[in-house]
N, C-alpha and C positions, 0 to 999 in steps of 0.2 A: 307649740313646736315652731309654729310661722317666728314667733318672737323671738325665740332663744337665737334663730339661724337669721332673722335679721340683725338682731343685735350683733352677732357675730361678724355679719359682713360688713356692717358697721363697723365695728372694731379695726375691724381688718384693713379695711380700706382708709381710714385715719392714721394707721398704722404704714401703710407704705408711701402717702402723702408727705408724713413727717419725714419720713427719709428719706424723699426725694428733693427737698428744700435745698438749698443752697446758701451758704453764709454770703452776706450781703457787701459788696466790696466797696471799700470806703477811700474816694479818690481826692487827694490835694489836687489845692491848685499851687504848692510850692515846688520847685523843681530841687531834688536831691542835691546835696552837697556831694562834689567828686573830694573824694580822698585820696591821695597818694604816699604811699609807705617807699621813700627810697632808701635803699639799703645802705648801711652807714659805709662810706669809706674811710678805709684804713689810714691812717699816716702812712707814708710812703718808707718810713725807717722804724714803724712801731714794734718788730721783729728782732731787729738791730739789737747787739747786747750779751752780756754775760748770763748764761743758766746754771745756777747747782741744783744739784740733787740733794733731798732732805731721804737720809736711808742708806746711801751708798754713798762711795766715791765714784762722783760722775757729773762734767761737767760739759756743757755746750757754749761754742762763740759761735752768733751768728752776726755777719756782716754784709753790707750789702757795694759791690763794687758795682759800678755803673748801674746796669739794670737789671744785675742777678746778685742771687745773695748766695754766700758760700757760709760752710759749716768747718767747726773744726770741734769734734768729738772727744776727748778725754775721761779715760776710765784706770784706774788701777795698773791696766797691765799693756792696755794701746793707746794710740793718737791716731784719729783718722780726720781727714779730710774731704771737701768735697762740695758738690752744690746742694743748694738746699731749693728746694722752689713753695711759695707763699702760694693755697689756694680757696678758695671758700666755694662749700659746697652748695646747692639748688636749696636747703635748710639752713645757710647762713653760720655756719659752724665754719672756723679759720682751721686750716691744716696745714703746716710744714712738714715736707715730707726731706727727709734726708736720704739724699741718693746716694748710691752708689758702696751700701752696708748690707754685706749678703748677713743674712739672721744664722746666731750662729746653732738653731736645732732646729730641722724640721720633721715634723713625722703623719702631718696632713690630716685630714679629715677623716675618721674613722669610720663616720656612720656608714659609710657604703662597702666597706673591706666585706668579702665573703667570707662564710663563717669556715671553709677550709682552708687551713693554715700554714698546709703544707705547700701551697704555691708560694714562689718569692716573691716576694711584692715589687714592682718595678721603680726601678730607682725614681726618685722626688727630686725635682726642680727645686734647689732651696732657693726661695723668696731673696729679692735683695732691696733694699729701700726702706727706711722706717718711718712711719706716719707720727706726728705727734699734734695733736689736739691743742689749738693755741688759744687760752681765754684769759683775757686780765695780765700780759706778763707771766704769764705759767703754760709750759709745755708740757703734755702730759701723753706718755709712751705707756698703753698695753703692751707689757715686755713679755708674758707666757699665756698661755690659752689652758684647756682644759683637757680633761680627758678624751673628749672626743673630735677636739681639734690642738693637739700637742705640738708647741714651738714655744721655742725663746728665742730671742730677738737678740739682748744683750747679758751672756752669760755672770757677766761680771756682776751686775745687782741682782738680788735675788726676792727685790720686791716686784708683785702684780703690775703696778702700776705705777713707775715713775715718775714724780714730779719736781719738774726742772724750774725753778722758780728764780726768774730774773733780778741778775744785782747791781746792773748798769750798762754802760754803754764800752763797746769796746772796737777796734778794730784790728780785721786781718793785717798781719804782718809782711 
């Protein structure tokens, strides 16, 4: 019986030894290379330029006068104009955002509506300004949302997802 509970403690105690090891840290004597990732900048006019839409009738001029760039909008049934502003976000993704274009459907975020119906829902702020995703010469506009966040942006196309894809160079008039 001595043996069986020696060997056990034995066991045991090799057993928490091993766990208590530590991996052994292995130190140069090179000093790291610094690396630096600087974010690419833009051309100052890479913006600049004619966009159509493949889908619709719908085209964008963006220009840039002194140190803003202005938009001039074209669809089927309007011409709008306006400022546009160039920004890139903390993930490095380019956005122009076209100001001053209130969307023409909003019906807001659903998930939170209480499930009694018979109250009127308080009028909505429609949105005004539309974001378009800039990569390669292609502007790209979420134009409707879904069931549970319902808007259209730009009635006149009736694709998801607009893509305005650049055919030159152009300037405001």
């Amino acid at each position: 019986m001595n043996k069986i509970r020696f060997s056990t403690l034995l066991s045991f105690y090799f057993f928490l030894i091993s766990c208590n090891q530590k991996a052994e840290k292995i130190y140069s004597n090179e000093t790291p290379k610094e690396t630096t990732i600087s974010p690419e900048l833009p051309a100052q006019d890479e913006v600049e330029g004619t966009y159509k839409a493949h889908g619709c009738d719908m085209s964008i001029i963006i220009s840039k006068i002194k140190t803003e760039y202005h938009y001039i909008l074209k669809t089927s049934i309007r011409t709008l104009k306006g400022k546009a502003t160039y920004t890139k976000s903390s993930t490095g993704e380019k956005y122009l955002v076209l100001e001053g274009i209130q969307w023409d459907e909003y019906e807001g975020d659903i998930s939170n509506e209480e499930e009694n119906d018979s109250i009127p829902r308080k009028e909505l702020e429609i949105p005004v300004g539309i974001d378009a995703l800039y990569v390669k010469d292609t502007l790209t506009i979420q134009n409707y949302g879904n069931a549970m966040n319902s808007y259209t942006k730009i009635s006149e196309c009736g694709l998801k997802y607009i893509q305005l894809i650049k055919k030159g160079k152009s300037k405001l008039l």
